[in-house]
DOTITOR-639878 format. One record per residue (C-alpha): x, y, z; residue number from 1; residue in one letter. Coordinates in nm, 4 decimals. Example, Ala and Ser with C-alpha at 12.3 -4.5 7.8 and 13.67 -1.06 7.14 Angstrom:
REM residues 2
+----------+----------+----------+-----+---------+
:        u :        v :        w : num : residuo :
+----------+----------+----------+-----+---------+
:   1.2300 :  -0.4500 :   0.7800 :   1 :       A :
:   1.3670 :  -0.1060 :   0.7140 :   2 :       S :
+----------+----------+----------+-----+---------+
This chain:
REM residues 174
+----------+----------+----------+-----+---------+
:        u :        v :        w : num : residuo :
+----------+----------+----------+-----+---------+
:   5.1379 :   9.5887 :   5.1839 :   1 :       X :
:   5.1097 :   9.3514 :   5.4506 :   2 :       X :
:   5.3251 :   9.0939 :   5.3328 :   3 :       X :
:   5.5680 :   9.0157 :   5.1136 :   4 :       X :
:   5.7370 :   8.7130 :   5.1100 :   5 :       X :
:   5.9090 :   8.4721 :   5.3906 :   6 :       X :
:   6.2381 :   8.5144 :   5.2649 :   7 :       X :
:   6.2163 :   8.9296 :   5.3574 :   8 :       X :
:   6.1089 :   8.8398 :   5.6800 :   9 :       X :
:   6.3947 :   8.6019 :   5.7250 :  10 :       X :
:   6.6298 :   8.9205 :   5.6046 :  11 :       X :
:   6.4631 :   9.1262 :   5.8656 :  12 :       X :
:   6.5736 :   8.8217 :   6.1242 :  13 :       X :
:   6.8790 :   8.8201 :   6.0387 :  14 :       X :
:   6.9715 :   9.1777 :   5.9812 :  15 :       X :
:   6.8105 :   9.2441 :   6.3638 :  16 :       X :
:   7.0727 :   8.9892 :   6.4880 :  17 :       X :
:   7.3881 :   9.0979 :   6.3257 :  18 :       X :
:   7.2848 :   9.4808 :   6.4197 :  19 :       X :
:   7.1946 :   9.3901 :   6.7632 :  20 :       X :
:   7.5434 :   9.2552 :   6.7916 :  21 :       X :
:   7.7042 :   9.5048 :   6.6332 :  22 :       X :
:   7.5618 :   9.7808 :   6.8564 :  23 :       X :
:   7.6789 :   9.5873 :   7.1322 :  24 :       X :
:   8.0155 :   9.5802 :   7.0551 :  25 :       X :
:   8.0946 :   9.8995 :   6.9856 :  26 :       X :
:   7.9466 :  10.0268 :   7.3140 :  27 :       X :
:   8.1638 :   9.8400 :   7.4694 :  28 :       X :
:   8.4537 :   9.9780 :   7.2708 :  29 :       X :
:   8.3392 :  10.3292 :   7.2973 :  30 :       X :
:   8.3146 :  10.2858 :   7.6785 :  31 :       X :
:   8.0607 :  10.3778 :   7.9504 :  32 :       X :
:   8.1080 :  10.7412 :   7.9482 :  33 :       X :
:   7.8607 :  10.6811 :   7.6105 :  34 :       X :
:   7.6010 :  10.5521 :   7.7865 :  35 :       X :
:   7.4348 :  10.8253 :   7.9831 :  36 :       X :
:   7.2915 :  10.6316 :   8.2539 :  37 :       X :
:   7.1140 :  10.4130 :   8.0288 :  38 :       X :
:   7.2983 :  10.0339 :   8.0253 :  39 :       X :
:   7.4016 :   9.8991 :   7.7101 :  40 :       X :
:   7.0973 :   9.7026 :   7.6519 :  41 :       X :
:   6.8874 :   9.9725 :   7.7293 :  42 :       X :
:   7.0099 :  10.1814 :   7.4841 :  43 :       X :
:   7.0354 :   9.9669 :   7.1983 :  44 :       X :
:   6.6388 :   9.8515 :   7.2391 :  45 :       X :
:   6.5736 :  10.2236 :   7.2657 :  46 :       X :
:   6.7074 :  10.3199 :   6.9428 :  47 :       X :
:   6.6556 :   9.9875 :   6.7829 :  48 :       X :
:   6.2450 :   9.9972 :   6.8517 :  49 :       X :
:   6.2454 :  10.3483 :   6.7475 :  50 :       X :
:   6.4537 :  10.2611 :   6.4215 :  51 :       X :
:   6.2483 :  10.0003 :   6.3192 :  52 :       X :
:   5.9300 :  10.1692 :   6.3696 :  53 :       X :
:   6.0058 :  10.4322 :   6.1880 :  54 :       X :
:   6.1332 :  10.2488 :   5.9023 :  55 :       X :
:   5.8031 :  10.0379 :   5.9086 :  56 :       X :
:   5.6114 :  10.3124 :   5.9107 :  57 :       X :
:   5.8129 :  10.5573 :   5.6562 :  58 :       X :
:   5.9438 :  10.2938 :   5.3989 :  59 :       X :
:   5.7057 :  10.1599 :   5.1285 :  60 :       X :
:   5.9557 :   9.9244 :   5.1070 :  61 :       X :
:   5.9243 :   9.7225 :   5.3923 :  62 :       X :
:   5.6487 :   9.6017 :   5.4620 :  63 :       X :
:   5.4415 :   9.5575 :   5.8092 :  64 :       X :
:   5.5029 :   9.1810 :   5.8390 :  65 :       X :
:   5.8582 :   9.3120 :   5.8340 :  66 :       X :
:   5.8128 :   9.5394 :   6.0814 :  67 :       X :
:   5.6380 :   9.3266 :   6.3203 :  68 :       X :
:   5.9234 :   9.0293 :   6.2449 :  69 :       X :
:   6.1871 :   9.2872 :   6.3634 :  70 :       X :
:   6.0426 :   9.4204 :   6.6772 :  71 :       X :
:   5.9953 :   9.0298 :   6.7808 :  72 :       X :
:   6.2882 :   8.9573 :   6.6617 :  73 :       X :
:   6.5185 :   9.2165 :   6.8937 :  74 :       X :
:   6.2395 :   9.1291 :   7.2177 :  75 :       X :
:   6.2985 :   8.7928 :   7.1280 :  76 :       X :
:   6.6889 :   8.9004 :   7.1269 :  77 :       X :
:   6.6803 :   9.1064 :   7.4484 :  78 :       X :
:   6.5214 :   8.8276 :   7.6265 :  79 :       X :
:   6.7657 :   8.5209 :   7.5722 :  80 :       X :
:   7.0164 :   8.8201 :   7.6382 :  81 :       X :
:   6.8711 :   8.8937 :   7.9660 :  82 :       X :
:   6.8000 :   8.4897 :   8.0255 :  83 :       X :
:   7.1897 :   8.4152 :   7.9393 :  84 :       X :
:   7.3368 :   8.6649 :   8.1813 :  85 :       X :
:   7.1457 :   8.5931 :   8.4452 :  86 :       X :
:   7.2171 :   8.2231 :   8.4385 :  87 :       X :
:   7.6022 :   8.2828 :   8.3048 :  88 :       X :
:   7.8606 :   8.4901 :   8.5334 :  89 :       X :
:   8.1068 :   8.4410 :   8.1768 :  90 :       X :
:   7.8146 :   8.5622 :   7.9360 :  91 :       X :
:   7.7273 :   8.8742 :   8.1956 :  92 :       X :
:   8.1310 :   8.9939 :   8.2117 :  93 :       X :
:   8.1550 :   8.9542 :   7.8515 :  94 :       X :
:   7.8330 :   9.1896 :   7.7632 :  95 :       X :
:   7.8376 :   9.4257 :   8.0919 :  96 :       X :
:   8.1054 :   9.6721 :   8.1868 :  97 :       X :
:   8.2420 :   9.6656 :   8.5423 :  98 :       X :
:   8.2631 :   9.9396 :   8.7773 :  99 :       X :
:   8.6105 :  10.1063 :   8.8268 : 100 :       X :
:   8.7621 :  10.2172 :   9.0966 : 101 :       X :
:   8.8855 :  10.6335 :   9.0377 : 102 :       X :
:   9.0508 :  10.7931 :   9.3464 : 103 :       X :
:   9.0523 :  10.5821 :   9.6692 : 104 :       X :
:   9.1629 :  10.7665 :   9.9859 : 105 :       X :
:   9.2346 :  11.0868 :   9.8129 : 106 :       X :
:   9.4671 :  10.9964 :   9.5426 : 107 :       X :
:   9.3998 :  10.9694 :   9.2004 : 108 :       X :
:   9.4517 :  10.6273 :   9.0123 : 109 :       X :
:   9.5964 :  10.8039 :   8.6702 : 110 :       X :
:   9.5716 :  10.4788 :   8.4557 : 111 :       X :
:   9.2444 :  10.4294 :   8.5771 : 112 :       X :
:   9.1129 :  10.7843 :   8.4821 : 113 :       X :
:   9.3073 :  10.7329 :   8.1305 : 114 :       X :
:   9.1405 :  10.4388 :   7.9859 : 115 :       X :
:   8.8220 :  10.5152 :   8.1183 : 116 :       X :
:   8.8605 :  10.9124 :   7.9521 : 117 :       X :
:   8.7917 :  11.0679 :   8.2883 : 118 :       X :
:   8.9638 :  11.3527 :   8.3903 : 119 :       X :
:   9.0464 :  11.4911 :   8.7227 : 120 :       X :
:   8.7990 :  11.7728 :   8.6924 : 121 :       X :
:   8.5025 :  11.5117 :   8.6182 : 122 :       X :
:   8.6071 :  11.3275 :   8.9628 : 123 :       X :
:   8.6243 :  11.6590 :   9.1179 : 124 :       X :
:   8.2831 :  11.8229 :   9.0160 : 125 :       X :
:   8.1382 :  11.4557 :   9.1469 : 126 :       X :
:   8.3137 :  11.5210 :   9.4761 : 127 :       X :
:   8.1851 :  11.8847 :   9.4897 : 128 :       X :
:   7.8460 :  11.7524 :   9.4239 : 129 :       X :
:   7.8449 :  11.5011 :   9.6470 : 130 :       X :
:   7.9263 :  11.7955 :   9.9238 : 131 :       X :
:   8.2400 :  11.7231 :  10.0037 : 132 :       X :
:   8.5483 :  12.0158 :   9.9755 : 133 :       X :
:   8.8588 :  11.8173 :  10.0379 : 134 :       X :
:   8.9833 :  11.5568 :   9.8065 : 135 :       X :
:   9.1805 :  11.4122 :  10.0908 : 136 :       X :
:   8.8649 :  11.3248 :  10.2924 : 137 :       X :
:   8.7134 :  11.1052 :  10.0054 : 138 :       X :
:   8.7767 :  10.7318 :  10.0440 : 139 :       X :
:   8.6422 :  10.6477 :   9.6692 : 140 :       X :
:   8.5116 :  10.7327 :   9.3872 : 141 :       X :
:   8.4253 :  10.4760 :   9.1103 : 142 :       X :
:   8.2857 :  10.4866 :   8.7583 : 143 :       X :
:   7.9470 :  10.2992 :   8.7767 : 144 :       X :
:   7.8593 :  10.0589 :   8.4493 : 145 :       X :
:   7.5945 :  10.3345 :   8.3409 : 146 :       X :
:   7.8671 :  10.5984 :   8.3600 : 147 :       X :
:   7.7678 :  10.7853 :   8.6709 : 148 :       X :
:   8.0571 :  10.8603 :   8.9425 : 149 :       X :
:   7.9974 :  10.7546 :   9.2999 : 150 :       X :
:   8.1222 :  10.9772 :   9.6004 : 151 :       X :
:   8.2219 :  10.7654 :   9.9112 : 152 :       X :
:   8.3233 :  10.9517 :  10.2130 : 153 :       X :
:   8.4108 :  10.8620 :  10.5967 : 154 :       X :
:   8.7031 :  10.6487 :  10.6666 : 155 :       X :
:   8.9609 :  10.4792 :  10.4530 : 156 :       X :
:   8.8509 :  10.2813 :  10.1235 : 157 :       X :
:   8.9331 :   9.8696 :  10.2515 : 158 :       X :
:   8.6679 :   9.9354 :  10.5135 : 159 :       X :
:   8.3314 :   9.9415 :  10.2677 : 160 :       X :
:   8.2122 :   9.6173 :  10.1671 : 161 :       X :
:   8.0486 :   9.8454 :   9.8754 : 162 :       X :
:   8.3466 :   9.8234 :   9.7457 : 163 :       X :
:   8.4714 :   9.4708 :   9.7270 : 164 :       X :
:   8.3927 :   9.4489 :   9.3336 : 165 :       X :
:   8.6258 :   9.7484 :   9.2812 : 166 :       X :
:   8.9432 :   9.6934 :   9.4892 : 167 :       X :
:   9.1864 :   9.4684 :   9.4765 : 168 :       X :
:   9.2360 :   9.1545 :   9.7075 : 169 :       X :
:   9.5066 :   9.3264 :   9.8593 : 170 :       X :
:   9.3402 :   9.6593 :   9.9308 : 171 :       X :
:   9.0575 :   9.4854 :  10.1044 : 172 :       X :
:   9.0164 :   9.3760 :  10.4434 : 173 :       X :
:   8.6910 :   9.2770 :  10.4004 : 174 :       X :
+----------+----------+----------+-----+---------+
């Protein structure tokens, strides 16, 4: 009951990494929108711990040893995550999404709002919410990386160094 044998706890290993990774990439397929404020990582410890724990606890199967070897395991995972894109700008890109850049001084940025499966009325019940009536007095609004939308008002979008990660080199005078 407590332990089985070495070689299930080196299947436990293993199976935490290639899920871990796998859970990874298809957030990042399925976008930010999925996200729900939570980042990717976030998420996927969220539902992983939870997972595992209840499979420790509900499977006669698997025993706590197991258990134990996959909660370490995805910390242990989660860490040298963390570790790597904090020390790697390449690593960080590859894992995290970036912010995008919606509407900028009231017009729409169609391709944007496309890939990103936003639609007009999203970026407009974020602008109502944010206080603001007109859609010509906004001078941004960008998708965050945990899928929140960001109202910027007051003066044309190259002016806010906020949003030097979002424009352009030629949209910025910054």
């Amino acid at each position: 009951m407590f332990f089985d044998s070495w070689a299930q706890v080196f299947r436990v290993l293993a199976m935490v990494g290639a899920s871990y990774a796998l859970i990874i990439v298809i957030l990042r397929v399925a976008g930010k929108r999925s996200l729900s404020k939570l980042n990717a990582f976030d998420f996927v410890v969220t539902i992983a711990l939870g997972s595992i724990l209840a499979s420790t606890i509900l499977l006669k199967d698997i025993s706590l040893s197991e258990g134990v070897a996959a909660l370490l395991g995805l910390a242990a995972l989660q860490m040298m995550v963390t570790w790597f894109s904090n020390r790697s700008h390449r690593f960080a890109k590859a894992l995290r999404s970036e912010p995008r850049l919606l509407l900028s001084d009231g017009k729409f940025h169609d391709e944007a709002l496309r890939n990103e499966r936003i639609t007009q009325g999203e970026v407009e019940a974020a602008i109502r919410k944010h206080g603001e009536g007109k859609i010509a007095n906004v001078s941004a609004v960008v998708l965050e990386s945990d899928g929140s939308l960001s109202v910027i008002c007051q003066g044309p979008s190259r002016d806010f160094t906020a949003l030097r990660s979002v424009l352009g080199p030629e949209e910025t005078s910054l």
